[in-house]
C-alpha positions in Angstrom: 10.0 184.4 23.3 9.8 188.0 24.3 9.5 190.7 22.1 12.9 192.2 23.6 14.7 189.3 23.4 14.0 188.6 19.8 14.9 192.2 18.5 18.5 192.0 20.4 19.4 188.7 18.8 18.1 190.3 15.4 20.0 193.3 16.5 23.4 191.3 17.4 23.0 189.2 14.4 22.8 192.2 12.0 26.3 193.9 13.4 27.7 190.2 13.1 26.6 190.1 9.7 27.9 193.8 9.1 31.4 192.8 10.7 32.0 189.4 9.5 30.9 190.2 6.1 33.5 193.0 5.5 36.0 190.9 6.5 34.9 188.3 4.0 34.9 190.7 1.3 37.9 191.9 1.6 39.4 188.4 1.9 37.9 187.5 -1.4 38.8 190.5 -3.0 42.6 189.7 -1.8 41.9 185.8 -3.1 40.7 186.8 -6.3 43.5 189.4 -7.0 46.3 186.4 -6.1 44.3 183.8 -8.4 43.9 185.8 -11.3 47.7 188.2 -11.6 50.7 185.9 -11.1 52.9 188.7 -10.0 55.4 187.0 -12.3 53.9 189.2 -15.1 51.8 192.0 -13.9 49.2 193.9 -15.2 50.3 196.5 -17.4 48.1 199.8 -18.2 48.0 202.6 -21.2 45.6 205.3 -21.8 44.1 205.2 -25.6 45.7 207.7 -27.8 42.9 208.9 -29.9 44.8 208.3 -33.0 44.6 204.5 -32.4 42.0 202.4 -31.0 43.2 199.2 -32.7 44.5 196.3 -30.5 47.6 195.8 -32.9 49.2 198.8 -32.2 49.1 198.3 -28.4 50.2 194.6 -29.1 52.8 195.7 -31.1 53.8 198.9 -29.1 54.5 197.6 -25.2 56.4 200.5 -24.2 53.8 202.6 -23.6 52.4 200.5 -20.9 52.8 200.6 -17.0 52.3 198.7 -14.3 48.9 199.3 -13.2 50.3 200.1 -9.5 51.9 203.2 -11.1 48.9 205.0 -12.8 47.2 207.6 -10.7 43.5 207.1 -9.8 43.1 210.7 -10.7 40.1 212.3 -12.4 41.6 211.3 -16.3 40.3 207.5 -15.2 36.9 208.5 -15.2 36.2 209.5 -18.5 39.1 208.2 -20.9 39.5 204.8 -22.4 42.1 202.5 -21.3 44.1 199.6 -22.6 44.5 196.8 -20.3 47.6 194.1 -21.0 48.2 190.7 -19.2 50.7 188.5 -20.8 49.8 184.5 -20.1 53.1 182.3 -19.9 53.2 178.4 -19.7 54.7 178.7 -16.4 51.4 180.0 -15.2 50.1 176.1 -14.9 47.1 176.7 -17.1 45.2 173.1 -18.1 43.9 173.4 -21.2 40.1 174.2 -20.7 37.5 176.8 -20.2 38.5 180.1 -18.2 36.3 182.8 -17.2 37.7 186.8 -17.2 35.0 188.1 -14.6 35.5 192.2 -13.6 33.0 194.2 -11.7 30.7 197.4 -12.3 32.7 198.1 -15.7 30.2 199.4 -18.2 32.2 198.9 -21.7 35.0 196.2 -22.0 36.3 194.9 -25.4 38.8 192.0 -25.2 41.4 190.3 -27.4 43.1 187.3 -27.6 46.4 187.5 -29.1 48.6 184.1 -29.7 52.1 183.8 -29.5 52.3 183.8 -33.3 50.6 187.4 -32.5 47.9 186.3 -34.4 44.2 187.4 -33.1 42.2 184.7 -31.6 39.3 186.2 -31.4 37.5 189.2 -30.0 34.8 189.8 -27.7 32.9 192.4 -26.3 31.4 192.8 -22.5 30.0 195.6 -20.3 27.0 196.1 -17.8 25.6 198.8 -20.5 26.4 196.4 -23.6 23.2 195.4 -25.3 22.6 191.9 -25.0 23.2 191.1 -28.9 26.8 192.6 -28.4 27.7 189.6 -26.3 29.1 186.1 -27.2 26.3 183.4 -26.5 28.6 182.0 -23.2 29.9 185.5 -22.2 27.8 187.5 -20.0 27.3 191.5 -19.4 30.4 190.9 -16.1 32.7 187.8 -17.5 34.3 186.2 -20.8 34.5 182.5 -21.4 37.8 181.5 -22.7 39.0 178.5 -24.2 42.7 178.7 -23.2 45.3 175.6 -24.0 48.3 174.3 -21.7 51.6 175.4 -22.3 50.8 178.2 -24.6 51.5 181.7 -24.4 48.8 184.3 -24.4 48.4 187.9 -24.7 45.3 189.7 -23.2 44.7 192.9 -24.3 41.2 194.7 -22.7 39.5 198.1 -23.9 38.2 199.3 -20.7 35.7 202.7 -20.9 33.9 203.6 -17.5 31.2 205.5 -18.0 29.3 205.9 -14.7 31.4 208.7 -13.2 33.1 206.9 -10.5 37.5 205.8 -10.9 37.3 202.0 -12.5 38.4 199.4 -10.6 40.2 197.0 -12.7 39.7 193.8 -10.8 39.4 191.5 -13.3 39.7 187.5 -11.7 40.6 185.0 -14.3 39.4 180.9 -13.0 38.2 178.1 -14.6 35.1 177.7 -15.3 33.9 175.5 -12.5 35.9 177.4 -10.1 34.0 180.5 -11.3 30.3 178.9 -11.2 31.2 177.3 -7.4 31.9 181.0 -6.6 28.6 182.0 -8.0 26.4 179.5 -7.0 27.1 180.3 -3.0 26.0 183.8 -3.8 22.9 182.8 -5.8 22.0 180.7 -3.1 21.8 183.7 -0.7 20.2 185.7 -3.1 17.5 182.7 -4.0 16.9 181.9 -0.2 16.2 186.2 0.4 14.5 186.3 -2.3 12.0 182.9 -1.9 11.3 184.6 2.5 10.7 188.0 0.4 7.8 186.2 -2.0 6.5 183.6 1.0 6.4 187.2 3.5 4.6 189.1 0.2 2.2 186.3 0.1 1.7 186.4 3.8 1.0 189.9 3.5 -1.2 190.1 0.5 -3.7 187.7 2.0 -3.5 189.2 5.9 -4.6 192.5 4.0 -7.7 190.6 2.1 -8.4 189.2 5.5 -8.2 192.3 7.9 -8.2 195.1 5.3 -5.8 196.4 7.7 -3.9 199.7 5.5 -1.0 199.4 6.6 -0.5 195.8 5.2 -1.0 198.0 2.1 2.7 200.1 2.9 4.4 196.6 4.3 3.6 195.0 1.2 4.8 197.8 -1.2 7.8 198.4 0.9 8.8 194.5 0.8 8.3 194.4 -3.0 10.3 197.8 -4.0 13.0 196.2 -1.4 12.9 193.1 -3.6 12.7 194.5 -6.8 15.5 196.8 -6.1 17.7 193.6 -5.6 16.7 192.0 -8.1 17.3 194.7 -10.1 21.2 194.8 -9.1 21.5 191.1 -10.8 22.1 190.9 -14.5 19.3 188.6 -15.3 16.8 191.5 -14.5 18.7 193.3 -17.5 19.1 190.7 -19.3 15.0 189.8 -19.3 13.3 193.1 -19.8 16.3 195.5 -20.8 18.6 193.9 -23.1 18.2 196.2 -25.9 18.4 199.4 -23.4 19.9 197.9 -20.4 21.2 201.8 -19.3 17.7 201.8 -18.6 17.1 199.3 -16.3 20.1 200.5 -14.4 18.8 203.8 -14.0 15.8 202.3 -12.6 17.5 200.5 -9.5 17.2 203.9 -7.6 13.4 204.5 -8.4 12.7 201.2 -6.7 14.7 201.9 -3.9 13.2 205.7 -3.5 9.8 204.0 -3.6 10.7 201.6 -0.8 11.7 204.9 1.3 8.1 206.5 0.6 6.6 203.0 1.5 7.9 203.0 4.7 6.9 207.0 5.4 3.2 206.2 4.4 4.1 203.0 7.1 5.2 205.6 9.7 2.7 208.0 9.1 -0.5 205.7 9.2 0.8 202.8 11.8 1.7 205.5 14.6 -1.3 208.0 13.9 1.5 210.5 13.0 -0.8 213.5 12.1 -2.4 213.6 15.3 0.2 212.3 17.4 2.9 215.1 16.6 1.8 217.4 13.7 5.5 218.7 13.4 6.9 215.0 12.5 4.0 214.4 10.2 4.6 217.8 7.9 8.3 216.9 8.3 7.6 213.5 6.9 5.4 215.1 4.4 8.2 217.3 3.0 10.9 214.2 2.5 8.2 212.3 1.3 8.2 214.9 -1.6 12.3 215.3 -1.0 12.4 211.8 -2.4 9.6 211.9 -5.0 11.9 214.4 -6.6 15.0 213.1 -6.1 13.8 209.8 -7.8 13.3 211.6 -11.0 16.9 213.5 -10.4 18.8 210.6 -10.2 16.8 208.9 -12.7 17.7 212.0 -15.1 21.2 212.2 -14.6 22.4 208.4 -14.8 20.1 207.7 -17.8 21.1 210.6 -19.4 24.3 211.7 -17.9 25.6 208.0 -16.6 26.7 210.3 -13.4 26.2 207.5 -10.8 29.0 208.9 -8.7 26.4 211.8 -8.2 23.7 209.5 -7.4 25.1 207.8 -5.2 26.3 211.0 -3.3 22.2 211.9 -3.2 21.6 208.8 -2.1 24.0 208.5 0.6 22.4 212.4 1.7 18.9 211.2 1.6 20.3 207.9 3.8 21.8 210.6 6.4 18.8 212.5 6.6 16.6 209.3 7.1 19.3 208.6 9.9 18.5 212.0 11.7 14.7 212.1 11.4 13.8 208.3 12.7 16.2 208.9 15.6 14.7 212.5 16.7 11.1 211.2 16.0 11.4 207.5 18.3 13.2 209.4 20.9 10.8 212.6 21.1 8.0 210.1 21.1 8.9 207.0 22.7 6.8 207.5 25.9 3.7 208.0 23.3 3.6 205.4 21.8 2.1 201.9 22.7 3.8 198.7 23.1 2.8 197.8 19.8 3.8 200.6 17.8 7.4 200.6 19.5 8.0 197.4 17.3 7.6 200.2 13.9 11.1 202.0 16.1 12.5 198.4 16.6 12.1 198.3 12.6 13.2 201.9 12.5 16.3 200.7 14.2 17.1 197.8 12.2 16.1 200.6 8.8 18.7 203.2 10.2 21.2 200.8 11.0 21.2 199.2 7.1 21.2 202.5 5.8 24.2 203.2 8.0 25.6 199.9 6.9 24.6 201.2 3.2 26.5 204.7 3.3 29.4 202.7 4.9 29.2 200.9 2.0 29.2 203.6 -0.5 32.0 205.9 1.2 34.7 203.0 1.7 33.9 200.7 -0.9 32.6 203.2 -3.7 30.8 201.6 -7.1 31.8 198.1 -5.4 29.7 198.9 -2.7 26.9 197.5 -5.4 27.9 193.7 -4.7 27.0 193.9 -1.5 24.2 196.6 -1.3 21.8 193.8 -2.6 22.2 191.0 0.4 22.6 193.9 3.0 18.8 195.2 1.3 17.3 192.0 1.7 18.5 191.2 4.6 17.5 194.5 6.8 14.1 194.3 4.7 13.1 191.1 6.1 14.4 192.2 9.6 12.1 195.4 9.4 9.5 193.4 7.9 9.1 190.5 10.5 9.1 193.2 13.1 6.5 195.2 11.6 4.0 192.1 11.0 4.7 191.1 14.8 3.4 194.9 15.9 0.9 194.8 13.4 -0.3 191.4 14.9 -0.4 192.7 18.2 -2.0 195.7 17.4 -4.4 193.8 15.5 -5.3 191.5 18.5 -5.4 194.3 20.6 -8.2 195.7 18.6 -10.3 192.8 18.7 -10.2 192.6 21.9 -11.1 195.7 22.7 -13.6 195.6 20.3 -14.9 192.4 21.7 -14.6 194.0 25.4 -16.8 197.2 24.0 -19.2 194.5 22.6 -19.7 192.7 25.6 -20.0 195.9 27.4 -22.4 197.0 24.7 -24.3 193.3 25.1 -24.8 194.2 28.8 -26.0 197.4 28.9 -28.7 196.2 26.4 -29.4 193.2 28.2 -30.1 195.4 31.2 -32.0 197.0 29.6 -34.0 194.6 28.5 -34.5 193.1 31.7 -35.6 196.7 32.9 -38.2 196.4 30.1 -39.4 193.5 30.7 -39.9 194.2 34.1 -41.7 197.4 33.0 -43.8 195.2 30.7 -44.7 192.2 33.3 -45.3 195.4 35.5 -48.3 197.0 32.8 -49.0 193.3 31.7 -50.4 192.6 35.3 -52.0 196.4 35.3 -53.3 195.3 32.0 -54.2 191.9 33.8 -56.3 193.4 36.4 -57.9 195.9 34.0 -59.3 193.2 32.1 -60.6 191.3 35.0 -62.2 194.3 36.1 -63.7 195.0 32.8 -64.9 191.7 32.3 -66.4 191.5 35.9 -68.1 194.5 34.8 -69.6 193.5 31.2 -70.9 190.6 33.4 -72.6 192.7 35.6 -74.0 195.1 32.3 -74.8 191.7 30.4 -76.4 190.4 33.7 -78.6 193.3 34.2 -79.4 193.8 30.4 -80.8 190.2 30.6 -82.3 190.8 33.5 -84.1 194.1 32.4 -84.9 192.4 29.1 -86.5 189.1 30.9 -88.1 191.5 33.1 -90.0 193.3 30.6 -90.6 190.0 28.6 -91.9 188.6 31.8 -94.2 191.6 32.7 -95.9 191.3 29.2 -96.2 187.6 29.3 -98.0 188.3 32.9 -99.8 190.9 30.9 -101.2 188.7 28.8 -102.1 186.3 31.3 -104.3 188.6 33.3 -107.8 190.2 32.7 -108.8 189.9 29.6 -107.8 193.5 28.1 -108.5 192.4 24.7 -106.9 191.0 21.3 -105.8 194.1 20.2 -103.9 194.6 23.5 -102.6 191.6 23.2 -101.0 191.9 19.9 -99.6 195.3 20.7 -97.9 193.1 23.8 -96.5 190.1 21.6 -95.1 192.3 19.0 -92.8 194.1 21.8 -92.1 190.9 23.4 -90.9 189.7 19.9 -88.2 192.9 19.8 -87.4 192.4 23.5 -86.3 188.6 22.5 -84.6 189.8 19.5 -82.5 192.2 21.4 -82.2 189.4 24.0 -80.7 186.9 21.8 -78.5 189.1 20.3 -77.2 189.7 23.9 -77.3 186.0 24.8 -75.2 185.3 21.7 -72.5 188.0 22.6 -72.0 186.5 25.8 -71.9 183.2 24.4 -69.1 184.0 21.8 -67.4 186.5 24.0 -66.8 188.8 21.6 -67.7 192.0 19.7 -68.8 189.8 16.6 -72.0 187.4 15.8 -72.8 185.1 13.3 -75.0 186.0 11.1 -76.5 182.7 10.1 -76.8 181.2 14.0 -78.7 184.7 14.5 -81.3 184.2 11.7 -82.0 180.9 12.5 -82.6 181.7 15.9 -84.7 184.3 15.4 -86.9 182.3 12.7 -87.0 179.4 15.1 -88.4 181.3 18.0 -91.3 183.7 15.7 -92.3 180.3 14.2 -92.4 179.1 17.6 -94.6 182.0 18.6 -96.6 182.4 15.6 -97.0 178.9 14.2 -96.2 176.1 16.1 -97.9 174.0 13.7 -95.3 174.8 11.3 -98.3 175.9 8.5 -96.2 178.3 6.7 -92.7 177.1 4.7 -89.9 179.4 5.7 -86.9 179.2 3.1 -83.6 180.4 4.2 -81.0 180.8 2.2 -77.2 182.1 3.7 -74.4 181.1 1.9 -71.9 181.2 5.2 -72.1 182.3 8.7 -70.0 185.5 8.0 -69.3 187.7 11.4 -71.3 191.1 11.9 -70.6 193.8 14.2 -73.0 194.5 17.4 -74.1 197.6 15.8 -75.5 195.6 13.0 -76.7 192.8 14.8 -79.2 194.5 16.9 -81.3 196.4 13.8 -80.8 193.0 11.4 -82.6 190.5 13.8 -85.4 193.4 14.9 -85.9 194.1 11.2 -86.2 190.5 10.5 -88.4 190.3 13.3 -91.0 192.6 12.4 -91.0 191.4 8.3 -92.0 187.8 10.0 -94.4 188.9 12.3 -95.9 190.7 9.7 -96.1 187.6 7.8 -97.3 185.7 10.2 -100.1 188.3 11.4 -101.3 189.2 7.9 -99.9 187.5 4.9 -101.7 184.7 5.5 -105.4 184.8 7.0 -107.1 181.9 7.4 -109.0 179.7 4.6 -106.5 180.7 2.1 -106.2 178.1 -0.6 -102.5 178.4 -1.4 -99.5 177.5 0.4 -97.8 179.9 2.3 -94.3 180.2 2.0 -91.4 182.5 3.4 -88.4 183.2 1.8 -85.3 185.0 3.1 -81.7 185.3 1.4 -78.6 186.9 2.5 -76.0 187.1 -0.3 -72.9 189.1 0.1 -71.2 191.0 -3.1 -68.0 192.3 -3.8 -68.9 195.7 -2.3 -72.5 195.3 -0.8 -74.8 193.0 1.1 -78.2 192.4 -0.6 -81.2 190.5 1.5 -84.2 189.9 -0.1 -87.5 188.8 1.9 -90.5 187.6 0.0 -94.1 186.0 1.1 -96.7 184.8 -1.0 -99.2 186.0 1.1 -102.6 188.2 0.4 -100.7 191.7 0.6 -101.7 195.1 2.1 -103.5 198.3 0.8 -101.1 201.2 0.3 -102.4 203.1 3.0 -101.8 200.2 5.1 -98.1 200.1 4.1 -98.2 203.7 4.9 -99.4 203.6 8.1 -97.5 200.7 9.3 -95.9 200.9 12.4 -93.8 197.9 11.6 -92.8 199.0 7.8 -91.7 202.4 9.2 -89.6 201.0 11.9 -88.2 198.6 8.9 -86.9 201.8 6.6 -85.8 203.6 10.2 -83.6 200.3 11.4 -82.3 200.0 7.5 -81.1 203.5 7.6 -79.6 203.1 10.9 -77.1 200.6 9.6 -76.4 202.2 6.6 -78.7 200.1 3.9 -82.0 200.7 1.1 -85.1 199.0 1.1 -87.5 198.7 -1.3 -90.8 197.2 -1.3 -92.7 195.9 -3.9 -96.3 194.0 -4.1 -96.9 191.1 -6.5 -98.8 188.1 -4.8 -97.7 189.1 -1.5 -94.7 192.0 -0.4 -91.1 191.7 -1.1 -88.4 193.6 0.2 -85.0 194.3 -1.3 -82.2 195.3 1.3 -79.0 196.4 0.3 -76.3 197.4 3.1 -72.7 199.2 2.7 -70.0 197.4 4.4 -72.2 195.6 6.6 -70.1 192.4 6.5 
């Protein structure tokens, strides 16, 4: 159903309501006036002389009664006491039974029940401001119960002292009991059915607001619950539960509740249509009867707890309604082409607000303090109007922000997936630059390792055909075989790169080659007992590589060439460890062989190159001679 549709029949309903409901109120004002007055004996009415306020004298003195048609409703009847008569004959066709005396809005009443005899039967008191231990345990704060026989004559005699500034209205309604609680029970059920879709829409509220944390759930909800307390307020239960001690208290407070529902639905107004930056006049506007009302709370509050002037109130009240009247019209005409389609349902609310108040100030200017009866179904049922509106727009406007948010996320989504793709086609772009750059890098390592190998096999091979040639000498050939031992070592150090294809060797694959070939070179025979002793093959670095295998070369060859001569008488034995630390790398290489004179070690070519190839990579040697030469290495970070 269309938005448009549903606020017309709302809007029909409510002036159907309006109509219909006046006529029904005065209809059962008119029934209850026939039931109760016979007109065979009417209502007779005296103002208290303050010499007597006993119900004997007025018993025994009915000439100074009047018809209650004759007494002026002038300005006396709102602050003096009056005595109320009504004379109960057997031609009245009263059963024997419980009655109930029910009167409205009077705020003191004290009744007595005179026989024919003119004996007392008993005496009661009632009263909206009578505290609750005053009353009889079946009378209430608005009714007596009386136990009334057939055929017998009765006298009523009531004490009736208005004090809430407005004329009394003596409707008092006498009817039997069950006639009474039939009448009663339709209204309750209109009041419990209100107030059950007030609690269910409170609920509704309270847990949209956990859900969304939406704000203005926050002035919905507090509207809703002022509206229902303030109803509830009007019913004599609410006094009778938390004020029955001071129940002009909890009277007084039936106007804060409905002040705080106006203020609710401001902060609605204010927050739901952006009011501040929409139209900055409205919003300071709103500000000030914001305050207006704030104030005027505490006013009224003041004067009918202290002064009981709730003719006063009520003339605030039905000001502040006018001026609510005059700014929600002016502001949802002014803006009506501002707003969106989902704030228009806070006017259709607006509409449905101005048009109780207006129902409310009719009320209160026609009707007067009886006004009160029907104050607390017209609340509820404008409230629950304005509210299903309100949660309809919210609802919308809800949904309209998700899917613009969703629309501004998908948007979002695609402009970083195009971006992405632009990236990735940036990336596939340097990956295949990167591609080639590698290829060409590798095809030129290849060529470098190639030539390198070539270069190194070169010079190997010219020294091999060195040796093969005229016969230069031992000497020379010594010389030669030494430098073709570091040419290998350099070359299998470059074999072993291009092997592993990396930056990186292992150290205990390098050793053993190198050991394998010398031994191969120097003793074939396998004469000498070379220990080795590497605990794993841990990686080194190319710069380490290099110096490690020539300085391993040159402390075997040594070895080999003069550790052990021939027709020693011992066995000759190499050993070579490798142990890494927590911060260094030791290696320790020992022979057992015949030694060397100092100047020898001096003069060595091969020691000297040692200590220069240690120092290269960072290390210390020492050297020590004991039964043949050992070496201690230690290196920094060479692992």
């Amino acid at each position: 159903m269309k938005p448009n549709i549903i606020i017309t029949i709302l809007l029909l309903f409510s002036i159907a309501t309006i109509h219909f409901g006046r006529d029904a109120i005065t209809a059962n004002n008119q029934t209850a006036a026939n039931r109760c007055w016979a007109d065979k004996c009417p209502v007779l009415i005296t103002k208290e002389n303050a010499a007597y306020n006993n119900p004997e004298y007025y018993y025994h003195h009915p000439d100074i009664f009047v018809p209650i048609s004759h007494i002026k409703r002038d300005i006396d009847q709102k602050k003096g006491i009056f005595w109320l008569k009504k004379e109960i004959l057997p031609s009245d066709s009263i059963s024997t039974g419980n009655y109930v005396l029910s009167f409205d809005n009077l705020t003191y009443v004290n009744l007595t029940l005179i026989n024919a005899k003119g004996d007392i039967e008993f005496r009661r008191k009632s009263g909206l401001f009578r505290r609750h231990e005053e009353l009889a345990p079946k009378d209430n704060r608005d009714h007596f119960v009386l136990n009334l026989e057939a055929q017998k004559p009765y006298t009523i005699l009531l004490r009736v002292k208005h004090s809430k500034g407005y004329t009394p209205v003596y409707n008092f309604r006498l009817q039997t009991e069950l006639e009474y609680v039939k009448n009663k029970q339709r209204g309750r059920i209109v009041h419990s059915f209100m107030e059950g879709a007030i609690i269910v829409l409170l609920l509704y509220i309270a847990f949209a607001w956990i859900v969304s944390r939406y704000r203005p759930y926050i002035w919905i909800f507090l509207f809703l619950l002022s509206i229902g307390l303030y109803s509830v307020a009007l019913q004599n239960f609410f006094i009778d539960f938390f004020f029955y001690n001071s129940p002009q208290l909890g009277w007084s407070l039936v106007s804060v509740f409905s002040r705080f529902a106006a203020i609710s639905f401001y902060l609605l107004t204010i927050d739901f249509l952006q009011l501040k930056k929409l139209h900055t006049k409205y919003y300071t506007v709103a500000c000030y009867i914001i305050a207006t009302i704030g104030f005027t709370a505490l006013l009224t509050f003041i004067n009918n707890f202290y002064l009981s002037n709730y003719k006063q109130s009520n003339w605030i009240n039905i000001t502040l309604g006018i001026i609510h009247m005059l700014y929600f019209s002016n502001l949802f005409i002014s803006l009506w082409r501002k707003i969106d389609l989902m704030q228009r349902f806070l006017a259709y609310g607006s509409v449905f607000f101005v048009t109780g108040i207006t129902a409310m100030v009719y009320c209160a200017l026609t009707l007067q303090e009886q006004a009160i009866q029907y104050v607390s179904m017209l609340t509820q049922f404008f409230a629950l109007c304005i509210t299903m509106l309100l949660l309809i727009g919210i609802r919308l406007k809800l949904r309209k922000n998700e899917l613009d948010y969703h629309q501004s996320t998908e948007s979002i989504v695609q402009e970083r997936t195009n971006e992405l793709k632009k990236a990735n086609n940036a990336l596939y772009e340097q990956q295949i630059q990167l591609l080639r750059k590698n290829r060409y890098i590798e095809t030129l390592i290849d060529e470098v390792n190639h030539r390198v190998k070539n270069n190194l096999q070169l010079l190997y091979s010219l020294g091999s055909l060195y040796k093969m040639g005229e016969n230069h000498g031992a000497q020379y050939n010594k010389a030669i075989q030494s430098m073709q031992d570091r040419i290998h070592a350099m070359m299998l150090v470059n074999q072993l790169l291009v092997y592993n294809q990396n930056s990186q060797l292992k150290l205990k694959t390098l050793v053993i080659e190198t050991v394998n070939y010398l031994r191969q070179m120097h003793d074939p025979e396998k004469n000498v007992c070379v220990n080795l002793d590497i605990g794993q093959d841990w990686l080194i670095s190319t710069n380490t590589s290099i110096p490690l295998a020539l300085i391993i070369t040159e402390l075997l060859t040594n070895s080999y060439k003069y550790a052990f001569p021939k027709g020693i008488s011992f066995a000759p034995i190499i050993n070579l460890s490798i142990i890494k630390k927590k911060f260094v790398t030791t290696m320790e290489f020992e022979d057992n062989g015949v030694g060397a004179a100092e100047a020898a070690i001096s003069t060595s070519f091969g020691i000297g190159l040692v200590k220069d190839l240690t120092r290269q990579i960072k290390g210390t040697v020492t050297i020590q001679q004991q039964n043949g030469f050992l070496y201690k290495f230690e290196f920094n970070n060479m692992i």
